[in-house]
KEKELUM-119454 format. One record per residue (C-alpha): residue number from 0; residue in three letters; chain; x, y, z. Coordinates in Angstrom, 1 decimal, decimal comma. Layout:
<rs>
R  num  residu  chaine    east   north      up
R  NUM     ALA       A       X       Y       Z
...
</rs>
This chain:
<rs>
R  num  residu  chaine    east   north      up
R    0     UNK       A   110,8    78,8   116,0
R    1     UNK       A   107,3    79,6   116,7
R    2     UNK       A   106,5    80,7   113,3
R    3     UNK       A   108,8    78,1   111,3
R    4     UNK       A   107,1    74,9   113,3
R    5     UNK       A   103,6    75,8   115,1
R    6     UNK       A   101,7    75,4   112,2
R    7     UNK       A   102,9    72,2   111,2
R    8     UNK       A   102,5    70,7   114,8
R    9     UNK       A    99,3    72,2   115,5
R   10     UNK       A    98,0    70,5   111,7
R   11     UNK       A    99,2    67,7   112,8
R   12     UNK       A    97,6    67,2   116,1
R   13     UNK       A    94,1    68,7   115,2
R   14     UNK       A    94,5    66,1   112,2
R   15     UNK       A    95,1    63,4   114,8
R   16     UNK       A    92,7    64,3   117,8
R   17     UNK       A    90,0    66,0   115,7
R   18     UNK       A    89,5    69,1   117,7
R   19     UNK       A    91,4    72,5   116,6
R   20     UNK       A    90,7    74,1   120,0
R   21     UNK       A    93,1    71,7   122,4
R   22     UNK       A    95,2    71,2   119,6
R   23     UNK       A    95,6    75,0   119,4
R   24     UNK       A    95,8    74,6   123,3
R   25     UNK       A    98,6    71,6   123,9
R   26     UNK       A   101,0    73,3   121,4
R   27     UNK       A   100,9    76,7   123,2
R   28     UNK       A   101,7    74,4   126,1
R   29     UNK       A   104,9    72,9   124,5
R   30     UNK       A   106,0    76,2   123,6
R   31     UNK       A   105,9    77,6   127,4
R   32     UNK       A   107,7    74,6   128,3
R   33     UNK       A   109,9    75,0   126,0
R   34     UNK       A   110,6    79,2   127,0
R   35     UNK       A   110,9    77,5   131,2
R   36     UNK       A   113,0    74,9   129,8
R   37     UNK       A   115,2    75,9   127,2
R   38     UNK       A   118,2    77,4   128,7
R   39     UNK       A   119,7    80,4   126,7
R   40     UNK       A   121,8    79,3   123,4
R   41     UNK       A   120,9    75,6   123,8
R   42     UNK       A   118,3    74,4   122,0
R   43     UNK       A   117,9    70,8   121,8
R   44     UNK       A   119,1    69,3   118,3
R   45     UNK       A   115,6    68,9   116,8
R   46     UNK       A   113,6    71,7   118,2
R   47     UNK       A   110,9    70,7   115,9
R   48     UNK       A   110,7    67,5   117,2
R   49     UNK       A   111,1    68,2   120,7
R   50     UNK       A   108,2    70,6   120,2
R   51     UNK       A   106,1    68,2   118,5
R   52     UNK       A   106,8    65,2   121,1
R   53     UNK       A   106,0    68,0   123,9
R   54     UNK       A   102,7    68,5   122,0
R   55     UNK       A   101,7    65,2   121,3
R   56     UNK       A   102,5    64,4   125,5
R   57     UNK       A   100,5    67,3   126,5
R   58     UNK       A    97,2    66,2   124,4
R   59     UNK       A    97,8    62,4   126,0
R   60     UNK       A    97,7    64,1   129,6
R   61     UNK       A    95,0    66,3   128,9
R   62     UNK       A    92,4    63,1   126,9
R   63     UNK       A    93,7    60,7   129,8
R   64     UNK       A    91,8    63,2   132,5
R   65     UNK       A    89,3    64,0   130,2
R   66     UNK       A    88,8    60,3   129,7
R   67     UNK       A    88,0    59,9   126,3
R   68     UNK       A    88,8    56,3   125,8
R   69     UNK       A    91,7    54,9   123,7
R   70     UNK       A    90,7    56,0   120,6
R   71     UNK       A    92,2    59,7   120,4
R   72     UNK       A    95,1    58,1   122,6
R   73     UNK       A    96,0    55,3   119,9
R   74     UNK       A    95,8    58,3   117,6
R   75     UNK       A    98,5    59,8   119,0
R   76     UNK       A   101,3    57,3   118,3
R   77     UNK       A   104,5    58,4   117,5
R   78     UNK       A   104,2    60,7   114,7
R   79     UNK       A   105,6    58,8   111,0
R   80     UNK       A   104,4    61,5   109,0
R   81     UNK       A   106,4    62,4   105,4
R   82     UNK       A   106,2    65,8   103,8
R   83     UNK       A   102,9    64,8   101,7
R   84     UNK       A   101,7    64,1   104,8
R   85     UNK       A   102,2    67,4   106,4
R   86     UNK       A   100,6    69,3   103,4
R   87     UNK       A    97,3    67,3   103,7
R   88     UNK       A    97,3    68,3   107,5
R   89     UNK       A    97,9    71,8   107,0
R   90     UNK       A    94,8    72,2   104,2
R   91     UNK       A    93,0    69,8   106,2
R   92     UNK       A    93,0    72,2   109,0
R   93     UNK       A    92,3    75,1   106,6
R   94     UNK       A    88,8    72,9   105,4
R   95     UNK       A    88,2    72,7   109,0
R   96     UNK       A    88,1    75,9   109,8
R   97     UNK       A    86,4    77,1   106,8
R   98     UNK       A    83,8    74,4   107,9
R   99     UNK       A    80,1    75,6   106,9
R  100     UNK       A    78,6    75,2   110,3
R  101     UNK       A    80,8    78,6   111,1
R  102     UNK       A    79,5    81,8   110,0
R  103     UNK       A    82,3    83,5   107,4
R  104     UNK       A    84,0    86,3   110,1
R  105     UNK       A    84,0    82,6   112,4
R  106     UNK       A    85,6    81,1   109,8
R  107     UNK       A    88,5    83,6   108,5
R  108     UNK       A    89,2    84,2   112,6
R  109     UNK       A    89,9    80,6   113,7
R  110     UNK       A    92,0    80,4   110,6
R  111     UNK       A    94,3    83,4   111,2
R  112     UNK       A    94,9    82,2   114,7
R  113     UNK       A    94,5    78,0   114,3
R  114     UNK       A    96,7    77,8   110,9
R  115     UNK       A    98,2    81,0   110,3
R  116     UNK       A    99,1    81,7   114,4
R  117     UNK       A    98,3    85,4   114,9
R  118     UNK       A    97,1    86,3   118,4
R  119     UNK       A    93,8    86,8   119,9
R  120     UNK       A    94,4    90,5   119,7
R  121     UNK       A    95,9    90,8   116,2
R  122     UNK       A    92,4    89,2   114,9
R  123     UNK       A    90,6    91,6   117,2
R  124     UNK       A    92,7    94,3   115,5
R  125     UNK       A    91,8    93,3   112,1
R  126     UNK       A    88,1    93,1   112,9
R  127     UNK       A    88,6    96,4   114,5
R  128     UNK       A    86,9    95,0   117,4
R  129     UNK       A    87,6    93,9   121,2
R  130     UNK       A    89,5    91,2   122,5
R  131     UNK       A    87,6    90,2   124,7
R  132     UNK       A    85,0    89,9   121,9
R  133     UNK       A    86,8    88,0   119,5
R  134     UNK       A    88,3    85,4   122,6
R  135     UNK       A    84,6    84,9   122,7
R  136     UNK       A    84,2    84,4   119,1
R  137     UNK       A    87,4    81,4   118,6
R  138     UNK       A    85,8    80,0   121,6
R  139     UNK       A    82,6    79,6   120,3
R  140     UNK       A    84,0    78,5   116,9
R  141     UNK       A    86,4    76,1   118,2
R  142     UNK       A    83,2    74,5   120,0
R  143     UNK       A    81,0    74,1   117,0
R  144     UNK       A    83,8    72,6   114,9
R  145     UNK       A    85,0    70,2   117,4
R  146     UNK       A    80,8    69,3   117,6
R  147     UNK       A    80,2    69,3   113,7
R  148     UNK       A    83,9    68,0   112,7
R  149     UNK       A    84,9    63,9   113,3
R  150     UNK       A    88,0    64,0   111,6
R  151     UNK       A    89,9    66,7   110,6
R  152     UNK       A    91,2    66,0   107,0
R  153     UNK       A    90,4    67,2   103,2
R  154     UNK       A    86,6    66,2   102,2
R  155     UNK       A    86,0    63,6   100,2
R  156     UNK       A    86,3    64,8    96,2
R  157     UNK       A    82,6    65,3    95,9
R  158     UNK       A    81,9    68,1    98,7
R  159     UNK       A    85,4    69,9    97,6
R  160     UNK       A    83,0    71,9    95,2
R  161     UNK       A    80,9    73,2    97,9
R  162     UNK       A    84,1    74,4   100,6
R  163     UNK       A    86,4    76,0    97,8
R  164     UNK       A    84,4    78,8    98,0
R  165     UNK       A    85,5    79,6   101,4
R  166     UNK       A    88,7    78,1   101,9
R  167     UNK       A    89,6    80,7    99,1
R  168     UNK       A    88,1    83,4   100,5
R  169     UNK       A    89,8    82,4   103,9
R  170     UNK       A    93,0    82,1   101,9
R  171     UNK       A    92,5    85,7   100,0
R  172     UNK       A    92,3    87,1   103,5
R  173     UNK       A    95,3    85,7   105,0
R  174     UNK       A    97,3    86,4   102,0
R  175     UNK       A    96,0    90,3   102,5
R  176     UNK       A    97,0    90,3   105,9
R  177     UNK       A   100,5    89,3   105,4
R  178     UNK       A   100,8    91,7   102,4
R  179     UNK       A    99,8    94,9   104,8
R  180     UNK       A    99,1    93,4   107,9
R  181     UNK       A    96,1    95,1   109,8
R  182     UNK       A    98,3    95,1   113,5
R  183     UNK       A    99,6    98,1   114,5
R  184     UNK       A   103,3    96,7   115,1
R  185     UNK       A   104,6    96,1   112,1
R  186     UNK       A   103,8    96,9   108,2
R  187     UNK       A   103,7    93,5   106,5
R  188     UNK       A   103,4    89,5   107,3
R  189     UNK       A   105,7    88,0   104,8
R  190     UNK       A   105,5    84,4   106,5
R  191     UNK       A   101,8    84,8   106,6
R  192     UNK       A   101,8    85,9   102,6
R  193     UNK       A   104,4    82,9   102,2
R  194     UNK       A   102,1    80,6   103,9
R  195     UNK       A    98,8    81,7   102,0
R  196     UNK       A   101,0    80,5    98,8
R  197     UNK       A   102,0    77,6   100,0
R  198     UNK       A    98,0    76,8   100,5
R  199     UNK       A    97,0    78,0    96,9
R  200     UNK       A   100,0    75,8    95,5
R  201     UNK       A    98,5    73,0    97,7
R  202     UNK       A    94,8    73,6    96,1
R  203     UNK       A    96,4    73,7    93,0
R  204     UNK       A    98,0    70,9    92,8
R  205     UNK       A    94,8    69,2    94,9
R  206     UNK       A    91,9    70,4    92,3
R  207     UNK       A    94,1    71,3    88,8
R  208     UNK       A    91,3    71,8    86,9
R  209     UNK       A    90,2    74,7    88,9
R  210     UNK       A    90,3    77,9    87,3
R  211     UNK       A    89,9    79,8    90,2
R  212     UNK       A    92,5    77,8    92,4
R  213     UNK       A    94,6    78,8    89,4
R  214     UNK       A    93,5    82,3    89,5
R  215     UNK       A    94,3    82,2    93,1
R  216     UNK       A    97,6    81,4    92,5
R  217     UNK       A    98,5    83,2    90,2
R  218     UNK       A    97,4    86,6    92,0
R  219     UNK       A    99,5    86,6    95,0
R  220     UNK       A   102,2    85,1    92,7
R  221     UNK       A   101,7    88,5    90,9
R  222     UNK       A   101,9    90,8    94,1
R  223     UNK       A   104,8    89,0    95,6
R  224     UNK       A   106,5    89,8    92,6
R  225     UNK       A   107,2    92,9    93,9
R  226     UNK       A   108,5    92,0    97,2
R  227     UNK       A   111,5    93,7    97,4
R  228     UNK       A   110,1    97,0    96,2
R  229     UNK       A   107,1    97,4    98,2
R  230     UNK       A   109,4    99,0   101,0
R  231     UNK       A   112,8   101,6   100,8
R  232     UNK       A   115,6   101,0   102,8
R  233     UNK       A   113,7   103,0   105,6
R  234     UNK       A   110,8   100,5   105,7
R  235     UNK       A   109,1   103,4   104,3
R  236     UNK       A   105,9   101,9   101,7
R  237     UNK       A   106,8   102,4    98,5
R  238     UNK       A   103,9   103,0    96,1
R  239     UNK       A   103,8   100,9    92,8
R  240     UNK       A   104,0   104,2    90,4
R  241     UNK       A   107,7   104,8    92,3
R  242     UNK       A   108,4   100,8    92,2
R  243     UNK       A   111,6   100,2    90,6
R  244     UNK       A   110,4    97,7    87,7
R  245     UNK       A   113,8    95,8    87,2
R  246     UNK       A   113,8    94,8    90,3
R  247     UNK       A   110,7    92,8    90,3
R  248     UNK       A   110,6    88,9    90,0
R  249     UNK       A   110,4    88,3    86,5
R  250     UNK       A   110,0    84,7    87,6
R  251     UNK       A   106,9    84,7    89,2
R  252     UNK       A   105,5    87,3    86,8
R  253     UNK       A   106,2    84,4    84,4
R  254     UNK       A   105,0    81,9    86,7
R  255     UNK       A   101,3    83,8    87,3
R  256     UNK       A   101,1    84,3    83,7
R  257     UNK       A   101,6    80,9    82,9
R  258     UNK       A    99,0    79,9    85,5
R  259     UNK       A    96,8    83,0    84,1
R  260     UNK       A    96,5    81,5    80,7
R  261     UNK       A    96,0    78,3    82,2
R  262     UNK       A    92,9    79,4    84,2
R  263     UNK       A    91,2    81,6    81,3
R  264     UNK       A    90,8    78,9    78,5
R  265     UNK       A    89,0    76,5    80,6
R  266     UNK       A    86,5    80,0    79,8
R  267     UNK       A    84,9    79,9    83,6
R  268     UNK       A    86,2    83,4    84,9
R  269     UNK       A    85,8    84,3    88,3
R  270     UNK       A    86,7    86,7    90,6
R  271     UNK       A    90,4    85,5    91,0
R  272     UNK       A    91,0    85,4    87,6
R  273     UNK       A    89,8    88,7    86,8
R  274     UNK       A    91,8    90,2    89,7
R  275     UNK       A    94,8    88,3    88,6
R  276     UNK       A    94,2    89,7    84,9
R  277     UNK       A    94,4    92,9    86,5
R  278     UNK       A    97,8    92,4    88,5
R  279     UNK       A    99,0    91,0    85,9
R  280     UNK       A    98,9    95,0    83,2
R  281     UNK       A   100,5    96,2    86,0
R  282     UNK       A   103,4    93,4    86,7
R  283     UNK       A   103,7    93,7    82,0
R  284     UNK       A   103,9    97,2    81,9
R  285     UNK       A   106,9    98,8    80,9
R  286     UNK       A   106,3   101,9    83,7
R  287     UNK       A   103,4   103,7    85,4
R  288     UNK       A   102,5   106,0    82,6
R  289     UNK       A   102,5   103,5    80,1
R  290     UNK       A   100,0   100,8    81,9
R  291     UNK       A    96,9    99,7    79,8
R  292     UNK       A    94,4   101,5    82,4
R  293     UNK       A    91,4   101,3    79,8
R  294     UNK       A    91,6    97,4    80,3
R  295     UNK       A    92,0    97,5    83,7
R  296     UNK       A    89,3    99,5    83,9
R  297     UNK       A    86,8    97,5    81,7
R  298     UNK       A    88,5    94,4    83,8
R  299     UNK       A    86,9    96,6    87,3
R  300     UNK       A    83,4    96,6    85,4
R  301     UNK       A    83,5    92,8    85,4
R  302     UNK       A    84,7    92,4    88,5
R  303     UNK       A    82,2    94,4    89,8
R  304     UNK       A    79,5    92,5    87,6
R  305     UNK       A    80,9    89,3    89,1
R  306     UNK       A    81,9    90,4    93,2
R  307     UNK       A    80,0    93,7    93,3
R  308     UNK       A    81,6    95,7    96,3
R  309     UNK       A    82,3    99,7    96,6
R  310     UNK       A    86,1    99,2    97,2
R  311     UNK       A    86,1    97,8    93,3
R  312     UNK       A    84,5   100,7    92,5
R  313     UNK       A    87,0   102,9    94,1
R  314     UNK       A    89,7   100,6    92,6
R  315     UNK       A    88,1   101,5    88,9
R  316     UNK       A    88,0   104,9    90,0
R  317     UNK       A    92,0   104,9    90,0
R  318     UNK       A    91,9   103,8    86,3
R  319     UNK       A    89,3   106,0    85,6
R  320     UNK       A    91,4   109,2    86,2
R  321     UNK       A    94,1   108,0    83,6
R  322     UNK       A    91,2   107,2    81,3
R  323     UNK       A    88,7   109,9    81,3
R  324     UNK       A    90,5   112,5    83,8
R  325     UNK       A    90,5   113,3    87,7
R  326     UNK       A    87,5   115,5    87,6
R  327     UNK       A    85,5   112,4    86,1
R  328     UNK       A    87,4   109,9    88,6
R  329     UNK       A    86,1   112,4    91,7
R  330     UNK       A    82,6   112,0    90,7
R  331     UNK       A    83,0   108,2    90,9
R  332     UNK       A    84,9   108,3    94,1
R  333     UNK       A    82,0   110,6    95,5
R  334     UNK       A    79,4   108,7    94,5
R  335     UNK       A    80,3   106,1    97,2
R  336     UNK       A    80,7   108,2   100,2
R  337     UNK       A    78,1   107,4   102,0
R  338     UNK       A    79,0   103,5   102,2
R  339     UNK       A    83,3   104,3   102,4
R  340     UNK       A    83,2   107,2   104,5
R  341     UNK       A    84,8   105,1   107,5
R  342     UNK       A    87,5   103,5   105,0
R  343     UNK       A    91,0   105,2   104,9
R  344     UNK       A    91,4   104,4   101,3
R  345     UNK       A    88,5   106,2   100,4
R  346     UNK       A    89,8   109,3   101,7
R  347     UNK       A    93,1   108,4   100,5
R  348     UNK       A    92,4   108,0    96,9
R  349     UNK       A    89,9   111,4    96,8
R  350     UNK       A    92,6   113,2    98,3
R  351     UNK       A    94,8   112,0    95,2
R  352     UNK       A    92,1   113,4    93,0
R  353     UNK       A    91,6   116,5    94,2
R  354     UNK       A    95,5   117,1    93,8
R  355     UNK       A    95,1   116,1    90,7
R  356     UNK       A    92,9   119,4    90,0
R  357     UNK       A    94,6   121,6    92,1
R  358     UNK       A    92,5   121,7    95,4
R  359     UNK       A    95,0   121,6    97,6
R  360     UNK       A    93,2   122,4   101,0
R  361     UNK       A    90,4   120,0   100,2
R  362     UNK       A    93,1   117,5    99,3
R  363     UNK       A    94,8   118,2   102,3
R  364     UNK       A    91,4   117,4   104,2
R  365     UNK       A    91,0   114,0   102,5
R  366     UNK       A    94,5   112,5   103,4
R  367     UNK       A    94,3   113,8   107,0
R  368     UNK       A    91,0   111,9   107,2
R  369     UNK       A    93,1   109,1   105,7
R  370     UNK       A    95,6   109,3   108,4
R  371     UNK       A    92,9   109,3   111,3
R  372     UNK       A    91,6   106,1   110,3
R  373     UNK       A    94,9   104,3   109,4
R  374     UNK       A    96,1   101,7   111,6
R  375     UNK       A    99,2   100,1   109,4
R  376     UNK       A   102,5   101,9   110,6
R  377     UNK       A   103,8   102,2   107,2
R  378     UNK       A   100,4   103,4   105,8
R  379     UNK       A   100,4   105,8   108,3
R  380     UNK       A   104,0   106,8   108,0
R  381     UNK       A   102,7   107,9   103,7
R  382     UNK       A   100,3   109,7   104,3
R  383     UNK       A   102,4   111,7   106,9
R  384     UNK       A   104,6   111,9   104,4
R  385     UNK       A   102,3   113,2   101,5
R  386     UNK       A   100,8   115,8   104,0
R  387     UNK       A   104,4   117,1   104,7
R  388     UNK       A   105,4   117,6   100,9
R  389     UNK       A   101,9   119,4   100,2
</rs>
């Protein structure tokens, strides 16, 4: 229930009262009650409405002692809200949070935990830092946005320009997380993935003439293509050269490349675009072996030209070794050793390499270095895996 309704409540009442953090706050409250009050097996008829009435009564108590006039308390009427209107509160919350008074980690943390719900230690996981730390860090956040924010609701049509930028970064993020989610309890989000669509369909449809809300789209349309294949009956990962193909979601392959085509002949490419281009050889191929990896890889060079970063660069360094060889492949993976050393992947992908030309004990090195800094369960439970069969 938590994840099917907190959301939408807690969109709602930021929208209404203008400030994230007792939003964030009261709705937590109307779940407790709702744990002390709930007796086993009978829930009331309209949980989602007895959670959003709790909600709503918990902010009146709490701006009645705070005495903040009647203002935020006429605001809080009974709620006569349609499904439009829940969409506009959910990506006027995500603006909110991705509000340019916050710094960027501020702004990707108060959305994981005010939109998306994960916990206080979940984000601390991802940031691989303390909890205590990143408590401090929402707090803060939530302060400067209730400060910098009046109303909580999509800008006005002229500063959308400015705030894409981040609320698709934000949106990126949360999408990743839910794809192979950084906490240690389970492998992937699929209602956090399912939401980050839902928010790319919503700047879609807000800003069509967007290529890179198009882009957007079309990526994670592309990856959750391949849903059902990403894991074995085991909940083991599955990696996409193994992937059986005819099980994928022709669908939304059909979808993103609609959306694709769309996006590239308004001719301004962008990251998005370029990293859909790329999802979308693999989701065409016919298998593995047969991928066009000398696209992808020229596709890497512009992404790199347009986002430059050393994880594309170890991306292009996949292609490279179906291009040009594994020995050429290593040489590009080394090169950036002294920026990825600390990054799992890194050692993941070298070890692959080094397979590749038969130096098994160095190989075997890599992956265990891999495995030492691998926090996803069913991450982990590969590379255990690939160090047993070797």
């Amino acid at each position: 229930m938590y994840r099917a309704e907190a959301t939408r409540i807690r969109a709602a009442l930021a929208a209404r009262i203008g400030d994230v953090g007792l939003a964030e706050e009261c709705v937590q409250d109307a779940f407790a009650e709702a744990l002390e009050h709930w007796p086993a097996g009978a829930m009331p008829r309209n949980p989602g409405g007895w959670l959003t009435t709790t909600a709503r009564r918990k902010a009146i108590d709490r701006l009645r002692r705070q005495q903040v006039g009647v203002e935020k308390l006429r605001l809080l009427a009974p709620d006569t809200a349609g499904p439009d209107d829940d969409g506009d509160e959910l990506l006027g919350l995500v603006f909110a949070c991705c509000h340019p008074a916050l710094p960027r980690e501020s702004q990707i943390a108060l959305t994981l935990r005010a939109v998306c719900g994960l916990t206080t230690a979940e984000i601390a996981a991802a940031y691989l830092t303390s909890e205590p730390t990143m408590a401090q860090r929402l707090t803060r956040a939530r302060r400067t946005l209730r400060d910098a924010v009046g109303v909580i609701s999509i800008p006005d049509p002229d500063e959308l320009g400015d705030r894409l930028a981040e609320v698709l970064a934000v949106t990126y993020l949360v999408f990743n997380e839910g794809y192979l989610a950084s906490a240690v309890r389970t492998p992937q989000r699929r209602d956090l993935a399912t939401q980050a669509i839902t928010l790319a369909r919503t700047l879609h449809q807000l800003m069509p003439t967007e290529p890179e809300a198009l882009g957007l789209l079309a990526l994670f349309l592309f990856h959750d293509s391949r849903a059902a294949t990403r894991f074995d009956g085991w909940g083991r990962l599955v990696r996409l050269e193994d992937q059986h193909r005819d099980r994928w979601d022709r669908g939304l392959i059909d979808e993103g490349t609609e959306l694709l085509d769309r996006a590239l002949a308004m001719r301004r490419p962008g990251r998005y675009q370029i990293e859909a281009a790329i999802a979308a050889l693999h989701a065409q191929a016919a298998d593995y072996a047969n991928t066009d990896w000398r696209q992808i890889r020229l596709l890497y060079d512009r992404l790199d030209a347009v986002a430059p970063s050393p994880v594309v660069r170890l991306n292009r360094a996949v292609a490279t070794r179906y291009v040009a060889g594994p020995d050429v492949a290593l040489a590009e993976v080394d090169e950036l050793a002294e920026v990825l050393g600390d990054y799992r992947l890194f050692h993941a992908v070298r070890g692959e390499h080094l397979s590749a030309l038969g130096r098994d004990d160095e190989a075997r090195a890599a992956t265990e270095q891999a495995l030492a800094l691998a926090t996803n369960p069913a991450e982990r439970e590969l590379l255990a895996r690939r160090l047993g069969t070797s």
